[in-house]
C-alpha positions as CSV (number, residue, x, y, z in Angstrom):
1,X,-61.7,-82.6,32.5
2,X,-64.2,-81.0,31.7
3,X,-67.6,-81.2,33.5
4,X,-71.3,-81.9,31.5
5,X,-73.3,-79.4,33.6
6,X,-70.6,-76.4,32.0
7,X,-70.7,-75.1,29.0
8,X,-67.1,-75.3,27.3
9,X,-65.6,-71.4,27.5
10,X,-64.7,-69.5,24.5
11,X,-61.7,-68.3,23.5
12,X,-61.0,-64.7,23.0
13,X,-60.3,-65.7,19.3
14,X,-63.9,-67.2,19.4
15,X,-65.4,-64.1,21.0
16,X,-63.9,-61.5,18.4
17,X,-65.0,-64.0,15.5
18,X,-68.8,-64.2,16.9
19,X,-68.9,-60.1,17.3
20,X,-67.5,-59.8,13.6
21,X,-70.3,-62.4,12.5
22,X,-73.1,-60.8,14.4
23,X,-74.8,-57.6,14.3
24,X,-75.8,-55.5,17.6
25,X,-78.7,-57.7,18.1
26,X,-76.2,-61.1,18.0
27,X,-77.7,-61.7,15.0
28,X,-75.4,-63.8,11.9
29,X,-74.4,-61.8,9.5
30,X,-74.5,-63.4,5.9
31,X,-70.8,-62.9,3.5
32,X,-72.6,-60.8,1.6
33,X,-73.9,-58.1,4.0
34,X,-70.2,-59.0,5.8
35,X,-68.6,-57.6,2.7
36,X,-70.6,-54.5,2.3
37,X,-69.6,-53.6,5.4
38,X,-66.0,-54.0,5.3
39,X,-66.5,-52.0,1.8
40,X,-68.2,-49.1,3.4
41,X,-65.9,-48.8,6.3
42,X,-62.9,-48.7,4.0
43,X,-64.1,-46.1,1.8
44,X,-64.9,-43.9,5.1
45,X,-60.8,-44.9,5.9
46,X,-60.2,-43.6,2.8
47,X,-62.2,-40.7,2.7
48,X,-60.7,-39.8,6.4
49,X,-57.2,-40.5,5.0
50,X,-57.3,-38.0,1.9
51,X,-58.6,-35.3,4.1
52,X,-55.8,-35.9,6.5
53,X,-53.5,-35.8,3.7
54,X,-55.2,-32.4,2.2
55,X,-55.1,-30.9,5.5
56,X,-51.7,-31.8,6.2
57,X,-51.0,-30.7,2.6
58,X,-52.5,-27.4,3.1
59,X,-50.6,-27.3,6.8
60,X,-47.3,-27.6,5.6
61,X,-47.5,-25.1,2.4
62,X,-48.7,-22.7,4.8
63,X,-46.0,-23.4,6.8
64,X,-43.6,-23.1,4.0
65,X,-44.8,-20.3,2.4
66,X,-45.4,-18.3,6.0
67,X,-43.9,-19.7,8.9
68,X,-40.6,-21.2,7.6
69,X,-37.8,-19.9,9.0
70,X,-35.9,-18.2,6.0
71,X,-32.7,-17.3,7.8
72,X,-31.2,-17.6,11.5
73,X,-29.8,-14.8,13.1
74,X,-28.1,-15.9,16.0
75,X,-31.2,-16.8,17.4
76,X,-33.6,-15.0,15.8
77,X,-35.6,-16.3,13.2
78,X,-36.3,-14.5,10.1
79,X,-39.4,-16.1,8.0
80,X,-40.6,-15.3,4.9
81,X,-43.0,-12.2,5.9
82,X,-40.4,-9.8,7.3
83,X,-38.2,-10.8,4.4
84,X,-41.6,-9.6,1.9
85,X,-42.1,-6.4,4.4
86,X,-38.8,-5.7,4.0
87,X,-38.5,-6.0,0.2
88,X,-41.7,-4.0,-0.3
89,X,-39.8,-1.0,1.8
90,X,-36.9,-1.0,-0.3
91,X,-38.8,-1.0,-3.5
92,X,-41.3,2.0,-2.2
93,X,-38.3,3.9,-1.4
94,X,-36.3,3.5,-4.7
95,X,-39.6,4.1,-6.8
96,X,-40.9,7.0,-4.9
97,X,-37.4,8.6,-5.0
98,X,-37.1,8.0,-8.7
99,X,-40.4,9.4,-9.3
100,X,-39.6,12.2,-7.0
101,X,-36.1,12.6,-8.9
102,X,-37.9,12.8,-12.5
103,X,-40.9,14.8,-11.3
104,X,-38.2,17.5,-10.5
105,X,-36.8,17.2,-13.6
106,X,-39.9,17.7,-16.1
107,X,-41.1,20.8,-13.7
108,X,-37.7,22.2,-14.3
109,X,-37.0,22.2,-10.2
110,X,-34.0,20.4,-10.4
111,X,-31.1,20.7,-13.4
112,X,-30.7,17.7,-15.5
113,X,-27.3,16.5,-14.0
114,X,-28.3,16.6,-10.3
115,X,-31.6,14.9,-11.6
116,X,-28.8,12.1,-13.0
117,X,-26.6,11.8,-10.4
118,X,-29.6,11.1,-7.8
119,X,-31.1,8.4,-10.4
120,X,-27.5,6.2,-10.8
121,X,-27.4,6.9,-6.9
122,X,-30.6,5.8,-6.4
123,X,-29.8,2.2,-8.8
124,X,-26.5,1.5,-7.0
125,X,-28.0,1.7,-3.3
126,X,-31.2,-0.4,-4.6
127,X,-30.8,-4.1,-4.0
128,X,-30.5,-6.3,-7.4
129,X,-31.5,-9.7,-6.2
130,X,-34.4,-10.8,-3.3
131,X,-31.1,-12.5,-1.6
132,X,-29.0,-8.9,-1.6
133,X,-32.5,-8.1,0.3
134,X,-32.3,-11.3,2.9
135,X,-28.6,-10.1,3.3
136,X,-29.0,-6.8,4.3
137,X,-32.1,-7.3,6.5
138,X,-30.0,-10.1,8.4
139,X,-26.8,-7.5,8.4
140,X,-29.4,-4.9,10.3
141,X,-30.5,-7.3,12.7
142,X,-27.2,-8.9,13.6
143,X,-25.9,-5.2,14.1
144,X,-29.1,-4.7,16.6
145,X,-27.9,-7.7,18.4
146,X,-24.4,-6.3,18.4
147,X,-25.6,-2.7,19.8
148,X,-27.8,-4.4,22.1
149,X,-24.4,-5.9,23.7
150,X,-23.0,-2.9,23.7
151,X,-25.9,-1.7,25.7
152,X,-27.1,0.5,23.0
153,X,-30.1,2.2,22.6
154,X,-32.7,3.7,20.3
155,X,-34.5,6.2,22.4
156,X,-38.7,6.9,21.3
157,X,-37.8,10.5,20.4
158,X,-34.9,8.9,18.4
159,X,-36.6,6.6,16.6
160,X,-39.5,9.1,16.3
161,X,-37.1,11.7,14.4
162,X,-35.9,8.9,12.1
163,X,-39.4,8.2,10.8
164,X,-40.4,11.2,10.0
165,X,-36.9,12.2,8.7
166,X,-37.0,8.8,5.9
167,X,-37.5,9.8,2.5
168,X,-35.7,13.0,0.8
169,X,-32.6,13.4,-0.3
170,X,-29.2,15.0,1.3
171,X,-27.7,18.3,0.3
172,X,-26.0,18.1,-2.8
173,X,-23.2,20.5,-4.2
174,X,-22.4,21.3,-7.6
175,X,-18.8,22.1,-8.0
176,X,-16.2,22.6,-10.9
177,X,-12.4,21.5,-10.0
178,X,-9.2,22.0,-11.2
179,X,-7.0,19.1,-10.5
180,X,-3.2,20.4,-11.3
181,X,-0.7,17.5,-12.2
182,X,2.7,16.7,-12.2
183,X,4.8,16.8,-15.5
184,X,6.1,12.9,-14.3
185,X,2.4,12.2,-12.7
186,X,1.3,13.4,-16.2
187,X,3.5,10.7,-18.0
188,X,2.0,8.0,-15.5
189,X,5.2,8.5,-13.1
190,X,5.2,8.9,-9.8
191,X,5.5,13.0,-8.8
192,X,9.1,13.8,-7.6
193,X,9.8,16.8,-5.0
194,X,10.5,19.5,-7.5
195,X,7.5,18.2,-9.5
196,X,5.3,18.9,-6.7
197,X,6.9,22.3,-6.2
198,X,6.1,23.3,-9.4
199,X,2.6,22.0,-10.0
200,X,1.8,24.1,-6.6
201,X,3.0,27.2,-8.6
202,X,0.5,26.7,-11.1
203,X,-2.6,25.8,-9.0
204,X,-1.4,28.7,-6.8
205,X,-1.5,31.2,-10.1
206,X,-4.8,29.0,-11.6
207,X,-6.8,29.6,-8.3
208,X,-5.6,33.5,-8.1
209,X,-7.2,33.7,-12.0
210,X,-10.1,32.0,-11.1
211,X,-11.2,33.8,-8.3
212,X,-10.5,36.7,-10.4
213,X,-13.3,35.6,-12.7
214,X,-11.3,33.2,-15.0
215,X,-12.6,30.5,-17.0
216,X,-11.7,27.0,-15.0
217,X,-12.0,25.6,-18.4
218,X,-9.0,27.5,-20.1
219,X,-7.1,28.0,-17.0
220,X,-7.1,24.0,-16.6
221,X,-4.9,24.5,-20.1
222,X,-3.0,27.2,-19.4
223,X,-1.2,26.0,-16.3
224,X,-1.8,22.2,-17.6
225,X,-1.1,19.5,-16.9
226,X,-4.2,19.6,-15.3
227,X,-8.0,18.8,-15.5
228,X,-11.3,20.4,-15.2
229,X,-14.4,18.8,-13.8
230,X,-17.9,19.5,-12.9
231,X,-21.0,18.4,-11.3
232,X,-23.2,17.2,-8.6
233,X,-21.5,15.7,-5.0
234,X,-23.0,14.6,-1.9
235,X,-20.8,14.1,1.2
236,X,-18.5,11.1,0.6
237,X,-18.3,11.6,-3.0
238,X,-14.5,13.2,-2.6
239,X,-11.6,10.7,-1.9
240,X,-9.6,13.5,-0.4
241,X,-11.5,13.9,3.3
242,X,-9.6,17.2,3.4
243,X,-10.6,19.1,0.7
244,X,-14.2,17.2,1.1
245,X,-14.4,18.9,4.3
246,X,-13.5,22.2,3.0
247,X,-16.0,22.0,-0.3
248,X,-18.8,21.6,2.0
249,X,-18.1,24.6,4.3
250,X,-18.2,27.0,1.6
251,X,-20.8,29.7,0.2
252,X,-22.1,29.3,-3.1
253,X,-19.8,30.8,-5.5
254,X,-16.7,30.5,-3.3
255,X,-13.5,28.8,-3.8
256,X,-11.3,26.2,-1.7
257,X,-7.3,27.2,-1.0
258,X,-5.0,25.1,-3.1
259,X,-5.2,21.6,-1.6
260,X,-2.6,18.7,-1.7
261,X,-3.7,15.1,-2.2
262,X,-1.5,12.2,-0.7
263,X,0.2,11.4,-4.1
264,X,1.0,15.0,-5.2
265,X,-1.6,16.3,-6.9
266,X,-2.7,20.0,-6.1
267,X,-7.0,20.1,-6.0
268,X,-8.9,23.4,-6.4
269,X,-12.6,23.6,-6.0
270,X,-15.9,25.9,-6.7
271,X,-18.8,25.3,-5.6
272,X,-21.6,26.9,-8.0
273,X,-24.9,25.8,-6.6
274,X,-25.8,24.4,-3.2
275,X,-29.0,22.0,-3.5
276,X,-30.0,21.8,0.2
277,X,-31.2,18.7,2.0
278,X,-34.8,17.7,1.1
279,X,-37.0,16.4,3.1
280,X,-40.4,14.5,0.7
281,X,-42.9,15.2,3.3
282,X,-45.8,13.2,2.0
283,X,-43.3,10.2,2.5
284,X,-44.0,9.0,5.7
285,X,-48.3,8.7,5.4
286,X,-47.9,7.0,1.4
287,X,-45.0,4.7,3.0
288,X,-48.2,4.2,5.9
289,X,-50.6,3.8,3.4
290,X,-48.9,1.3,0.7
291,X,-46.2,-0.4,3.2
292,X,-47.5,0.2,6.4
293,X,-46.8,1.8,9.5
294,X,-45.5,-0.8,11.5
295,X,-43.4,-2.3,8.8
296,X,-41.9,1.0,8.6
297,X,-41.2,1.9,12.0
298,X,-39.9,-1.7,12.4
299,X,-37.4,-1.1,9.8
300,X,-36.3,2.1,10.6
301,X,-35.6,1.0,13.9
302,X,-33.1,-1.2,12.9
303,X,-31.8,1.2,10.6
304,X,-31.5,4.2,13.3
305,X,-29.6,1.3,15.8
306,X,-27.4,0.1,13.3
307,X,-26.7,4.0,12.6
308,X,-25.6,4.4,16.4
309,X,-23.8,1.4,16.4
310,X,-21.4,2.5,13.6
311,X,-21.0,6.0,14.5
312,X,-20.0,4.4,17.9
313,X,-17.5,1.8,16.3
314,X,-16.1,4.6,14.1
315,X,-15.5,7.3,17.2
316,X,-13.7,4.3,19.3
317,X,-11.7,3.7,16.5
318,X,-10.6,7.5,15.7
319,X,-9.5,8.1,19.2
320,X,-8.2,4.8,19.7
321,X,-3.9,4.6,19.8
322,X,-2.3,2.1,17.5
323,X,0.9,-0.1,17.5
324,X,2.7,1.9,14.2
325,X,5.8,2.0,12.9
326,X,7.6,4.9,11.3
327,X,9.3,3.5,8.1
328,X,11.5,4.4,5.1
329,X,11.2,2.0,2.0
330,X,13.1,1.1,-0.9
331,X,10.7,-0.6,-3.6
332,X,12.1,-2.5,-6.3
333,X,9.8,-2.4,-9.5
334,X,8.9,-5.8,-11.1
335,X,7.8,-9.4,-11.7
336,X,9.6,-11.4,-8.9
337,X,8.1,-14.5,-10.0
338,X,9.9,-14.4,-13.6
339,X,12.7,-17.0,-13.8
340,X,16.0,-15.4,-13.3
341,X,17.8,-17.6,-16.0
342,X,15.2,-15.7,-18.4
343,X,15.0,-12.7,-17.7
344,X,15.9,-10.3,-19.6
345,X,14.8,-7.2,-17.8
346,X,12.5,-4.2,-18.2
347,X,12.1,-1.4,-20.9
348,X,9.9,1.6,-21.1
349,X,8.9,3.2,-24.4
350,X,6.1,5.5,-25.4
351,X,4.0,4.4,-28.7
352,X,1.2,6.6,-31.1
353,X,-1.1,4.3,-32.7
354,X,-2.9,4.7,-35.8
355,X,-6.1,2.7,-36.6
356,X,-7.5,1.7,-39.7
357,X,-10.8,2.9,-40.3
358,X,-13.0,0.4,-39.7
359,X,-17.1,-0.4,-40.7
360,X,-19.4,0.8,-38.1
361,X,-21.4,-2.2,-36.5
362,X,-25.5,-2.8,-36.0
363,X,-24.8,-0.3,-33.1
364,X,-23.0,2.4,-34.8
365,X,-19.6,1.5,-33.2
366,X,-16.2,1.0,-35.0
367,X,-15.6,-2.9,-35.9
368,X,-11.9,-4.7,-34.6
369,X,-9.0,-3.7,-37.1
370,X,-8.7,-7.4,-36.7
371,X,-11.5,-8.2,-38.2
372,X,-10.4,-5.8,-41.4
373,X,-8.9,-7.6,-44.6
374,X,-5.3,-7.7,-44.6
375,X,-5.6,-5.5,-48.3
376,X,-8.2,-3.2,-47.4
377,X,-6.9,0.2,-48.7
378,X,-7.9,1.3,-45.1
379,X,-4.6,-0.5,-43.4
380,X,-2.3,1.1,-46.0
381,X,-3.9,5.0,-45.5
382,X,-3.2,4.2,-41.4
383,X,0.6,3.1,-42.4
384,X,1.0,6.6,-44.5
385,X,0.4,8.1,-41.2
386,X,2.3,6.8,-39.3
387,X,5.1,6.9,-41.4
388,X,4.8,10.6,-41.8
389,X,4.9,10.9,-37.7
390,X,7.7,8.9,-37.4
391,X,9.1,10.5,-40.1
392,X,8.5,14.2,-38.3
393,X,9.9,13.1,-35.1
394,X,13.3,11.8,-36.4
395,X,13.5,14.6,-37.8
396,X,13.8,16.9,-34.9
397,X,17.7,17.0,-33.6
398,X,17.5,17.6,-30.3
399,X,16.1,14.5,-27.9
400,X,14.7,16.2,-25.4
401,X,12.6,18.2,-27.8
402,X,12.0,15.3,-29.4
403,X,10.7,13.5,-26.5
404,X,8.6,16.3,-25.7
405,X,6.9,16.6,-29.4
406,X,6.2,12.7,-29.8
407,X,4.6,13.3,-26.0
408,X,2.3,16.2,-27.3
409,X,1.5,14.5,-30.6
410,X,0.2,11.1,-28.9
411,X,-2.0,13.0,-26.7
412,X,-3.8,14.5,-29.6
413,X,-3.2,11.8,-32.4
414,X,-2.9,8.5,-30.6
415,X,-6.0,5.8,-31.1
416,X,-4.6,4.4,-27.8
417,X,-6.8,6.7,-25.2
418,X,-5.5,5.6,-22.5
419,X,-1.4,5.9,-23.2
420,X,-2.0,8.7,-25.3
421,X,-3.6,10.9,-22.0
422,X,0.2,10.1,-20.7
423,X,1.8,10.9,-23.8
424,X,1.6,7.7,-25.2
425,X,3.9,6.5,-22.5
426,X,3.6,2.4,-21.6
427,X,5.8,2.3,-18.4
428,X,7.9,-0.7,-18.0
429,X,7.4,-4.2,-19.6
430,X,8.3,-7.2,-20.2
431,X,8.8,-8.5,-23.9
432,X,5.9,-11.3,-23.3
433,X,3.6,-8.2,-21.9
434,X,3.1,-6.7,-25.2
435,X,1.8,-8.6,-28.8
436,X,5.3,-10.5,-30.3
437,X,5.5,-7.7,-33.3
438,X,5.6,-4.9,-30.8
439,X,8.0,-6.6,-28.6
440,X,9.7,-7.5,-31.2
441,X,10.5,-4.4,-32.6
442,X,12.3,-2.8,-29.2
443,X,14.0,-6.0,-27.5
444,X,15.9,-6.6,-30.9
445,X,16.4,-3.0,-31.5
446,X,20.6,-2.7,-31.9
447,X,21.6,-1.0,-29.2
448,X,18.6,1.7,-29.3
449,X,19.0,4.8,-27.3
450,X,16.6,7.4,-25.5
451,X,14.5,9.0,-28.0
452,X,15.3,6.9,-31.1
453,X,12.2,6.0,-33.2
454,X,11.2,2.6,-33.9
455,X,8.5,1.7,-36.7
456,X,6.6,1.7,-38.0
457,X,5.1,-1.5,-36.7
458,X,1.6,-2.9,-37.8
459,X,0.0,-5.3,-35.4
460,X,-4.1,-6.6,-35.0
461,X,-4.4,-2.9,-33.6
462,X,-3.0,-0.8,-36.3
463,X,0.1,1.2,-37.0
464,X,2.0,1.9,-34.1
465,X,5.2,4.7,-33.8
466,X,7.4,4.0,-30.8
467,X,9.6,5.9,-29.1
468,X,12.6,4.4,-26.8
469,X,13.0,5.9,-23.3
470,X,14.9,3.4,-21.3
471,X,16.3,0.2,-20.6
472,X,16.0,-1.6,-16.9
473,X,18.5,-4.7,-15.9
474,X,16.8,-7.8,-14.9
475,X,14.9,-7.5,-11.4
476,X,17.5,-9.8,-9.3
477,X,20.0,-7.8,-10.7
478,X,18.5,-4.7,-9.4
479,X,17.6,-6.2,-6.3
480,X,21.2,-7.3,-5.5
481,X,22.8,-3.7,-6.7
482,X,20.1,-1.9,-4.0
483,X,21.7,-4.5,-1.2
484,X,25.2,-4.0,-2.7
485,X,24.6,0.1,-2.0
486,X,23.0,-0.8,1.4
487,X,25.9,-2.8,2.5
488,X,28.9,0.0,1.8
489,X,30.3,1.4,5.0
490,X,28.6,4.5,5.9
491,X,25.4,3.7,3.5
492,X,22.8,5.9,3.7
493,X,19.1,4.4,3.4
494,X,17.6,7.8,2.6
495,X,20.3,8.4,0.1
496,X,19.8,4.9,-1.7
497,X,16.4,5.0,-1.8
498,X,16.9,8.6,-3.4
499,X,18.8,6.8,-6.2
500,X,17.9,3.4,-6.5
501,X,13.7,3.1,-5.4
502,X,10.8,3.2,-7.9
503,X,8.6,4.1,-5.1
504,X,6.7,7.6,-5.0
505,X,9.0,8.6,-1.8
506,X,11.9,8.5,-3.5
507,X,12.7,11.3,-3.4
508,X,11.8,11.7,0.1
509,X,14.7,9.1,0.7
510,X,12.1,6.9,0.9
511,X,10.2,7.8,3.9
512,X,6.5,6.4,3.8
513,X,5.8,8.0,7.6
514,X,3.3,6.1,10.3
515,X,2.5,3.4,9.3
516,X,-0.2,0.5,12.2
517,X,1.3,-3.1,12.3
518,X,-2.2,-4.3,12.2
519,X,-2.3,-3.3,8.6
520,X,1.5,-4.8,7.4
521,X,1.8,-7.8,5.3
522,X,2.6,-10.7,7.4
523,X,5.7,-11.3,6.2
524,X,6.9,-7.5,6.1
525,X,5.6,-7.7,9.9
526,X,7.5,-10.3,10.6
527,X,10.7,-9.1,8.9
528,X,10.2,-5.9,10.6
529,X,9.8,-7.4,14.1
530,X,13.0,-9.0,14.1
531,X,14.8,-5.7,14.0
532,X,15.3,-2.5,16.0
533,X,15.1,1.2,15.1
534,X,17.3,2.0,13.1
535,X,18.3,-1.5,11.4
536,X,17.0,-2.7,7.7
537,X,15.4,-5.2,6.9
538,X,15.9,-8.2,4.1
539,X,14.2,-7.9,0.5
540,X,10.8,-9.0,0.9
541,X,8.9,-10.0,-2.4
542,X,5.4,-8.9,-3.0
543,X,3.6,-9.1,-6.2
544,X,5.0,-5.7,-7.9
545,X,8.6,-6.3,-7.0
546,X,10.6,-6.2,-3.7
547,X,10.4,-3.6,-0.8
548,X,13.1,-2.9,1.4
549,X,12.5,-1.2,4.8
550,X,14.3,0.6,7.4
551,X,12.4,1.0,10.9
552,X,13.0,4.2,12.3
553,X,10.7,4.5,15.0
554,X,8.2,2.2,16.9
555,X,5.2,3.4,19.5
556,X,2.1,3.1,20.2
557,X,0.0,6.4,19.5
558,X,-3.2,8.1,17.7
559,X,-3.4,8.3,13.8
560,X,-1.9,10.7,11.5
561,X,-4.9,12.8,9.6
562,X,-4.3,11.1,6.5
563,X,-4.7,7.5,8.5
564,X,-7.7,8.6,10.5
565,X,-9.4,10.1,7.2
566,X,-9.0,6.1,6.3
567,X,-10.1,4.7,9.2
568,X,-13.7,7.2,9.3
569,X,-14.2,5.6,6.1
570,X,-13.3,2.1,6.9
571,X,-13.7,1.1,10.5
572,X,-17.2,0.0,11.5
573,X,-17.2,-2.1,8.0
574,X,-13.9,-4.2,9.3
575,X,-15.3,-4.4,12.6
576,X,-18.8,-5.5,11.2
577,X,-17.2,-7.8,8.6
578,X,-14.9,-10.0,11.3
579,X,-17.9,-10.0,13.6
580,X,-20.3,-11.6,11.0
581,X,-17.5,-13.9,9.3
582,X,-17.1,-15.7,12.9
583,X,-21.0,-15.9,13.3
584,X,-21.2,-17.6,9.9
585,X,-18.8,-20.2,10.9
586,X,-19.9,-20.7,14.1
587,X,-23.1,-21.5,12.2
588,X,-25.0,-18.5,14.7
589,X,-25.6,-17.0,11.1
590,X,-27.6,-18.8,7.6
591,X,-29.8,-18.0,5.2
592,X,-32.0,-20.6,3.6
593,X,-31.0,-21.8,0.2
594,X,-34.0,-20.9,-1.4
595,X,-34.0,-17.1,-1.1
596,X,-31.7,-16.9,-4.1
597,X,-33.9,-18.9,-6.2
């Protein structure tokens, strides 16, 4: 109960209701002034809201556009201003080298074919896409992180010489080569023993001329087959490491010795001018001056480690021994996925096609004989030549000569390039290879022999004059006669392969040397792992036909030159590659979607 002489006490609800009525003084506040307050304090709510939102607004675009982590490099963040430095390096470089490249050309410093092989250089090394950027930048600094566990280092005088050595170009060598062929390499075959023999003989005699003062030109046709070449190289350019090696330790005007590539070609070379190494020396203060000097030096450091880190790789790998096997090889030529039940094997016949002459398009380039009216007068003036070749070449008695003439005539008359630089020769096929009119014309020939003339036959390429070679039984017939030959007491491998392989080593009995396990196919591992020296193993199908081995020797032991020319070019770029696949899965490597956009 409540007593007289006290007040009743308020509530808290009463107490906030009183301070929301009154004013400072305790005064009552009237609705109306009540409302013009609340109205007033909500617009300052408002006004405090929108500039939280712009401010938050202008927070996260700056975030976005320069603090957003663009791509993770196990660890390390790359955001969107070393991905811009980076671009604006790459593009200084390629433009100042172009400008360099045509500044040469107009004062008549440089010749016109140097000046174009550095400009297509200069386009294929230049990144096409922002994201080809982002990839190579997070290549560079993954291989940092990689030389860094290695306990790799770029020393200041190192890093110094890199930066003032950026910019330039490397020596360059213009050269003229004679490239001597086989007669089978020069009829797309594979060169035999004797064929090698003899195209030595000719680059032997060639290079004696040429030195001499012959013209490469006309000696490239008078011990042909063979081809003449010329221009501008830079270390690398040559497949052959070899004869690479050898072009770049001569004197201007000197010539290599005759030369032997791995598949039997003989290589002669001249080198005619020696461009050396230039360094631009204004590089380094404009690359200051429009990139910036720490953007350089930043990039050229990872550049220089990465450069360490490969030649490192490479070296461990070139002295490095290697599980290999020596093998010998009987290779089967063919389609081991065509159903037995319908096959009915190979043939090989040469062909000289004759084109209509067709309307130039908007371009100035011949139209499809497709596209030509079946009447057009220009269809029937292609078949009158080709029926006079045919014609000609029945007409000559004696096959061989025969196959000979027809081989000569398609290199100079064919419309089919790229058989008619063999002779016109196809290789082996199938009847479903070639267009149904073509096939049909040699798989329901009558009993055609080597050197018979078919045609002519008019397809949607024109008038086409074949000449028969050969006919080659069904593939699992093949296969089984090589196992057949195998199994015979007292077989010989080296003799069957001799006989029986389409492989290059044939005539080598088959013998393709040293060869790492590593680099087998897993199932030709496998098959070769279950045997011993000495023992062969079962047919093994791969996507050109079936290869048969025979394992003569096993060890573990350094490359052969031809391996280890290979593996300089190929090492650190396997090494690298594995490396960076397992970071990517691991998720230790990504790149944000939007740097492709």
């Amino acid at each position: 109960m409540t007593s007289p002489k006290q007040p009743p006490k308020e509530s808290l609800r009463d107490r906030i209701s009183v301070r929301l009525s009154t004013d400072r003084s305790g005064r009552f506040i009237d609705d109306e002034a009540r409302h013009t307050r609340n109205v007033t304090w909500a617009f300052y709510g408002l006004i405090v809201i929108a500039i939280v939102v712009v401010l938050g607004g202008l927070a996260y675009g700056f975030w976005e556009t320069n603090l957003k982590p663009l791509a993770n490099v196990d660890g390390t963040q790359v955001g969107r201003a070393e991905w811009q430095d980076r671009t604006k390096l790459v593009d200084f470089r390629a433009t100042r080298a172009q400008a360099q490249v045509r500044a040469g050309l107009a004062d008549g410093t440089i010749a016109s074919g140097l000046a174009n092989r550095r400009l297509a250089a200069i386009d294929n090394e230049r990144p096409q896409t922002d994201g080809e950027v982002m990839a190579g930048l997070v290549d560079l600094i993954f291989q940092r992180q990689l030389a860094e566990e290695r306990g790799i280092e770029l020393a200041a005088d190192e890093l110094d010489a890199a930066v003032a050595a950026d910019g330039g170009f490397e020596e360059a060598r213009q050269i003229e080569a004679i490239i001597v062929l086989t007669e089978e390499q020069a009829l797309g075959q594979a060169a035999t023993d004797a064929g090698i023999a003899d195209a030595r003989e000719r680059a032997e005699a060639a290079l004696a001329e040429w030195r001499a003062g012959g013209d490469p030109e006309v000696l490239a046709e008078t011990y042909a087959p063979a081809n003449y070449d010329s221009g501008y190289v830079v270390a690398g350019d040559i497949g052959d490491a070899a004869w690479s090696a050898a072009i770049f330790e001569l004197a201007e005007g000197e010539a290599t010795d005759v030369f032997e590539s791995a598949s039997g070609e003989q290589l002669i070379g001249k080198v005619t001018q020696i461009v050396p190494a230039e360094v631009d020396e204004g590089f380094v203060e404009a690359v200051n001056e429009q990139v910036g000097e720490t953007i350089h030096r930043r990039n050229v450091e990872l550049e220089a480690t990465a450069a360490k880190l490969r030649d490192e790789v490479t070296q461990e790998a070139l002295s490095a021994e290697y599980e290999q096997m020596r093998l010998a090889e009987i290779f089967i030529e063919g389609n081991p996925f065509v159903d037995p039940e319908n096959d009915e094997g190979d043939v090989r016949a040469s062909h000289i096609l004759y084109q209509p002459e067709t309307p130039l398009d908007e371009d100035g380039n011949p139209t499809d004989p497709a596209d030509l009216p079946a009447d057009d007068p220009a269809w029937e003036a292609a078949r009158e030549q080709a029926e006079a070749v045919a014609l000609l070449a029945r007409s000559v008695d004696d096959v061989d000569a025969r196959v000979e003439a027809f081989a000569q005539r398609a290199q100079r008359d064919s419309d089919d390039t790229a058989s008619g630089a063999r002779g016109g020769d196809l290789g082996y096929f199938t009847r479903d290879t070639m267009v149904p009119e073509f096939s049909a014309a040699i798989f329901d020939a009558e009993d055609p022999q080597r050197g018979d003339i078919l045609g002519p036959v008019r397809t949607d390429f024109g008038w086409h004059v074949i000449m028969f070679e050969e006919t080659r039984a069904p593939l699992a017939e093949r296969v089984a006669a090589v196992e057949a030959a195998l199994a015979q007491e007292g077989a010989d491998f080296a003799t069957v392969a001799a006989e029986y392989s389409d492989g290059p080593e044939a005539a080598d009995g088959g013998e393709i040397g040293w060869q790492r396990t590593d680099q087998l196919d897993d199932i030709a591992l496998l098959a070769l792992t279950a045997i011993e020296p000495g023992e062969i193993s079962p047919p093994i199908d791969g996507a050109d036909g079936y290869r048969i081995y025979q394992l003569l020797e096993e060890a573990t032991r350094p490359l052969e030159p031809a391996a280890a020319a290979v593996v300089e070019r190929t090492a650190f770029e396997e090494w690298f590659d594995e490396r960076r696949s397992d970071a990517e899965a691991e998720g230790r490597i990504s790149i944000d979607d939007s740097v492709d956009e």
